[in-house]
C-alpha positions in Angstrom: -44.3 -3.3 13.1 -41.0 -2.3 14.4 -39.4 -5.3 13.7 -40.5 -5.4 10.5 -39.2 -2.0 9.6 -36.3 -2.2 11.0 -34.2 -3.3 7.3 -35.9 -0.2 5.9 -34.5 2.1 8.2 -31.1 0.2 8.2 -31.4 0.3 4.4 -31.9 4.1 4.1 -28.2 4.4 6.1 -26.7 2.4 4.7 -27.9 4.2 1.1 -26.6 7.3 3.2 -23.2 6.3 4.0 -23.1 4.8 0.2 -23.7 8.1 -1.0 -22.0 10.5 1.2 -18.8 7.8 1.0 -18.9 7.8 -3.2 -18.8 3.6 -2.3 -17.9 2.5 -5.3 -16.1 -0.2 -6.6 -14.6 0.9 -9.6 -14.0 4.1 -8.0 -12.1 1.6 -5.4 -10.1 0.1 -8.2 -8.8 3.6 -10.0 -7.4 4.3 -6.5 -5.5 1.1 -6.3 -4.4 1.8 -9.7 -3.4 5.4 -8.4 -1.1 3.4 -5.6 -3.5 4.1 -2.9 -5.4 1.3 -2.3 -6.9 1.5 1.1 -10.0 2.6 -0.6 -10.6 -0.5 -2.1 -9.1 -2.6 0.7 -11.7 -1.1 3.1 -14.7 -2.5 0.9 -13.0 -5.6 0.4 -14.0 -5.8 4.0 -17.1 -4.6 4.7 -19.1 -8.0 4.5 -17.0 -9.3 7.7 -18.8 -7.2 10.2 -21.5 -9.1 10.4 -19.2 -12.3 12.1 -18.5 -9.7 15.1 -22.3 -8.6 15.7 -23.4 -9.9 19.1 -27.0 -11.7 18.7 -27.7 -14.7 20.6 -27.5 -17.5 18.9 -25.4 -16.0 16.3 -23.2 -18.7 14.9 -25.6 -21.4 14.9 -28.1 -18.6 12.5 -25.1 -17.3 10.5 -24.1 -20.0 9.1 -26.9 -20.8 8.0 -27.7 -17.2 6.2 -24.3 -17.2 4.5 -24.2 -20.4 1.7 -20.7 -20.9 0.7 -19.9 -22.3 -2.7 -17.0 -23.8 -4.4 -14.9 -21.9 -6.8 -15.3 -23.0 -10.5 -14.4 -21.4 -14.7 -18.1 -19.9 -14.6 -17.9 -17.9 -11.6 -14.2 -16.5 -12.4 -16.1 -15.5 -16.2 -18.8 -14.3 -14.3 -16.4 -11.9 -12.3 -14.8 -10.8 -15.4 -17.8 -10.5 -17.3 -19.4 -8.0 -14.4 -16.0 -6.0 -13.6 -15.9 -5.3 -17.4 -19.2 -3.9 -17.6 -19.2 -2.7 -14.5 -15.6 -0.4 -15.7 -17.6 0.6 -19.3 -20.8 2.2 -16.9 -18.3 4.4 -15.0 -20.1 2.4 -11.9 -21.2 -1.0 -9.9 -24.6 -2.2 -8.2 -24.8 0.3 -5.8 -23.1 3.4 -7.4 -25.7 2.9 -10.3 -28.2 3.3 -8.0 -26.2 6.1 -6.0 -26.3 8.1 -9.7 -29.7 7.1 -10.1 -30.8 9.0 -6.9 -28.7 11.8 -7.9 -31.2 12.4 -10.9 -28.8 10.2 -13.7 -31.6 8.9 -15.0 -29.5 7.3 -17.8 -28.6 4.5 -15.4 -31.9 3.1 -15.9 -30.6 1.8 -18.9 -27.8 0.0 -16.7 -30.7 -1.7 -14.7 -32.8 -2.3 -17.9 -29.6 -3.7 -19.5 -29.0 -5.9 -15.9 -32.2 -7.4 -16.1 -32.2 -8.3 -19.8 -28.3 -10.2 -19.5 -29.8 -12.1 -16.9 -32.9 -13.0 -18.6 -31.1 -13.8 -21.6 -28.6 -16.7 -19.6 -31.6 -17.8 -17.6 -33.6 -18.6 -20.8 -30.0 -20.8 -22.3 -30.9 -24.6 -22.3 -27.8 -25.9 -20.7 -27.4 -25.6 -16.7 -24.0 -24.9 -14.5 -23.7 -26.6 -11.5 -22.6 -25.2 -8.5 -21.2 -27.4 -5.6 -22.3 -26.3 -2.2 -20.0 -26.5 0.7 -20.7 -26.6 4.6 -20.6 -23.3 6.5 -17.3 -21.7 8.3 -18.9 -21.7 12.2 -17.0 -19.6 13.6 -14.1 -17.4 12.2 -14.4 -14.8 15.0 -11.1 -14.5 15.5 -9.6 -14.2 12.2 -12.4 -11.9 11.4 -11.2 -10.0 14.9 -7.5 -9.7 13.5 -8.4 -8.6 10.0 -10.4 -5.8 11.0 -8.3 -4.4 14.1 -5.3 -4.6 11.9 -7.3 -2.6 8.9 -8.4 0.2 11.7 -4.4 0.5 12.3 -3.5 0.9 8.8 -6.2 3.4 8.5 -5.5 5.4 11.2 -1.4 5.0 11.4 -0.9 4.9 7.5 -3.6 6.3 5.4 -3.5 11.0 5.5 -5.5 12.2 7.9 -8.0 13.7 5.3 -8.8 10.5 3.6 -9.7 8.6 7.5 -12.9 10.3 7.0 -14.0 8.2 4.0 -12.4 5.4 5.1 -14.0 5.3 8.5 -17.4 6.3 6.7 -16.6 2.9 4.7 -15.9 1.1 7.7 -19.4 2.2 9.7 -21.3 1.5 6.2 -20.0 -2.6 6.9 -21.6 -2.2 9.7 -24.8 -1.3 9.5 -25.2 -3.1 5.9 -23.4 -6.0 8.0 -26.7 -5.7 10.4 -29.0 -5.6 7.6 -27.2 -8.3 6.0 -28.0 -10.6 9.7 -31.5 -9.1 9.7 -32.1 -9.7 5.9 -30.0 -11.6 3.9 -31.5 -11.0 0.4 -31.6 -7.2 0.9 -29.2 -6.2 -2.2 -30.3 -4.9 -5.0 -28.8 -7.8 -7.0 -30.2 -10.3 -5.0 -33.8 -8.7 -5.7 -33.3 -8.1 -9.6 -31.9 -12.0 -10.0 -35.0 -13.1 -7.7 -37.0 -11.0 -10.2 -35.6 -12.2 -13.2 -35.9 -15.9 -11.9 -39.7 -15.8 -10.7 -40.7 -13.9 -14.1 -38.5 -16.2 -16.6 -38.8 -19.7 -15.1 -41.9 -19.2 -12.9 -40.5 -19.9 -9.8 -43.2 -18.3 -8.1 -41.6 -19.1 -4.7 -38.6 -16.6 -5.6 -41.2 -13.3 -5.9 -39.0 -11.4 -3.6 -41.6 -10.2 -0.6 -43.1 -6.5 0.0 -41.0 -6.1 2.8 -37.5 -6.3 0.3 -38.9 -3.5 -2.1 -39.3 -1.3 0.9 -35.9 -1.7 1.7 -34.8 -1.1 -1.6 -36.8 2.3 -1.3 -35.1 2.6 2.1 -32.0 2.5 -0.1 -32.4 4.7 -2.4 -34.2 7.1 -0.2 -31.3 7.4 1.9 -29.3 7.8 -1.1 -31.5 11.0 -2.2 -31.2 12.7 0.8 -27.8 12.5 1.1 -26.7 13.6 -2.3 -24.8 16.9 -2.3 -26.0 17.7 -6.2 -29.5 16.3 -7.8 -30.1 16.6 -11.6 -33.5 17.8 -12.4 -35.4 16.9 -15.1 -35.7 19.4 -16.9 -31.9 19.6 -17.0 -31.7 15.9 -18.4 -30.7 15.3 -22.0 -31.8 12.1 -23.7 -28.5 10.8 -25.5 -29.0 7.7 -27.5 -25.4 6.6 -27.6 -25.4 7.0 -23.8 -28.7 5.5 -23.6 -27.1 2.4 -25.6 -24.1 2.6 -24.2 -25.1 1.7 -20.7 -27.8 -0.5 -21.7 -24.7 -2.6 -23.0 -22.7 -2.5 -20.2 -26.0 -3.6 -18.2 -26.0 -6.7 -20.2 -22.8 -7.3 -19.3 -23.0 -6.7 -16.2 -26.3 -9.0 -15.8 -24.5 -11.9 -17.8 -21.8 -11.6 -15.3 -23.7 -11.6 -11.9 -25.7 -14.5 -13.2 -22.4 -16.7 -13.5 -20.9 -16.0 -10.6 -24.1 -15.8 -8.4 -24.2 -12.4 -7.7 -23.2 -8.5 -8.3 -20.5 -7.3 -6.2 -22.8 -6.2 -3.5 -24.0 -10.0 -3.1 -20.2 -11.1 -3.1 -18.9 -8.6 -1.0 -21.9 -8.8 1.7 -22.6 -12.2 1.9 -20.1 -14.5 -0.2 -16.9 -13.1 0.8 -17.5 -12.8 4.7 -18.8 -16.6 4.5 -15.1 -17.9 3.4 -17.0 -19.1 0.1 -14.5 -19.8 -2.7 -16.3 -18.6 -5.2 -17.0 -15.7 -3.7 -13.2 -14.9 -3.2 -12.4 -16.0 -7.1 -15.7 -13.9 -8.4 -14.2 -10.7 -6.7 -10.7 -11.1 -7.9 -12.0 -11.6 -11.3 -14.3 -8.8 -10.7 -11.2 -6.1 -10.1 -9.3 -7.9 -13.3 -12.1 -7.0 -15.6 -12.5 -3.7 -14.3 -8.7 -2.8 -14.7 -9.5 -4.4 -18.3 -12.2 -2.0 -18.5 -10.7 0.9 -17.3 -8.2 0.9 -20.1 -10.6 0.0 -22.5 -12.4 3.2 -21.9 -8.8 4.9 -22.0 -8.4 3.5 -25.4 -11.4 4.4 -26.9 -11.6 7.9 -25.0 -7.8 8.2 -26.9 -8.8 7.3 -30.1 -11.7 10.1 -30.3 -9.4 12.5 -29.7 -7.6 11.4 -32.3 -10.9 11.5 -34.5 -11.2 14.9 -33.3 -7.9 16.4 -34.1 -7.9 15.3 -37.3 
């Protein structure tokens, strides 16, 4: 029983960390635009924890948990696709839930808009192909260097009042890093594509199991607790141009982690720490397509304002 709780309770700190943190992505991308980018240099690397976990048997059960594919035009439009959307909901896969938990309830619409994008390229005719490469055994110590030699730049570099973050980043690796070992399909992303896939092609073998949800309510319960602020509902406003505008950028979003196999919680977690080329390509696109939409937003933020003086 244990055992089998143990993702949940992993789950709800790592939905802690998330939310105390303000893990974000795009958040992690502004700060790089703002010159500081240890923010977003300290996500980049919080799948590779899970190389430096001591289980027995690790490498031989590692590599076989993190699939490694090769790098192709889908997966780098995939990236863009998602970081776009991702920029235009003011949020990624686990900030949207973050702002869920808080009481945003308009980021339903994101998830709504998530599920529909990837219904709508899982229904297409035509199939991509994806080529499969063999498993990276054992890149301990090139895992060992790149994190020893992040911990210096955080400490020796970074102001001291941003460490705590930082190092609040680093532990959230960690445990997510543990969960990752213990349950490899844990991320939100993973369990909405699973979801998608069993409901729109009736792969019935892809119905993600009981113990997943729980972890997902793990997550987000984690995430509740841990919020500073929570909106009430009586204090909610339904605004349809919200409403629309973040069922869009779901879509987008949804189109985007189907092509490149995953939202940037599945990349970051699993396809990035496993050396995978497309994982590496889907991320880079993923920050190009949020810097995209990050001026986008400043564009059409400008010209309102415009609208308004006049």
């Amino acid at each position: 029983m244990i055992s089998y709780l143990y993702p949940v309770i992993l789950a709800f700190f790592v939905g802690a960390l998330a939310q105390k943190t303000g893990l974000c992505m795009v958040r992690g991308v502004q700060e790089l635009l703002a010159k500081r980018p240890g923010f977003l240099a300290t996500i980049l690397c919080c799948g590779f924890w899970i190389w430096l976990i001591p289980f027995s048997q690790f490498n031989e059960s590692i590599s076989m948990t993190l699939s490694r594919y090769a790098a192709n035009i889908p997966v780098a439009i995939g990236g863009l696709l998602f970081g776009l959307g991702a920029a235009l909901n003011k949020g990624c896969s686990i900030s949207t839930i973050s702002k869920l938990s808080k009481g945003h309830i308009y980021m339903f619409a994101t998830v709504i808009g998530w599920i529909c994008g990837w219904c709508f390229l899982a229904s297409m005719s035509f199939a991509i192909e994806y080529e499969h490469l063999s498993p990276v055994m054992d890149p301990s110590m090139t895992v060992t260097i790149l994190l020893f030699v992040l911990i210096a730049l955080i400490f020796f570099r970074i102001p001291p009042q941003r460490r705590p973050i930082l190092l609040g980043i680093l532990l959230f690796g960690v445990i997510a890093s543990i969960l990752t070992y213990q349950l490899p399909e844990w991320s939100p992303s993973q369990l909405l594509k699973d979801i998608t896939a069993a409901g729109v092609h009736g792969e019935s073998e892809k119905w993600p199991s009981f113990q997943r949800y729980l972890t997902i309510v793990g997550l987000i319960t984690g995430m509740a607790i841990s919020a500073k602020e929570r909106l009430s509902l009586k204090s909610y406003e339904l605004r349809p141009k919200q409403l629309i505008s973040h069922l869009f950028a779901g879509i987008i979003m949804g189109i985007g982690a189907s092509l490149a196999l995953g939202g940037n919680d599945s990349q970051l977690l699993v396809a990035l720490p496993s050396f995978s080329p497309a994982g590496a390509i889907a991320i880079f696109s993923m920050i190009i397509g949020i810097i995209g939409g990050i001026f986008l937003r400043r564009v059409i933020s400008h010209r309102r304002e415009k609208n308004v003086l006049r």
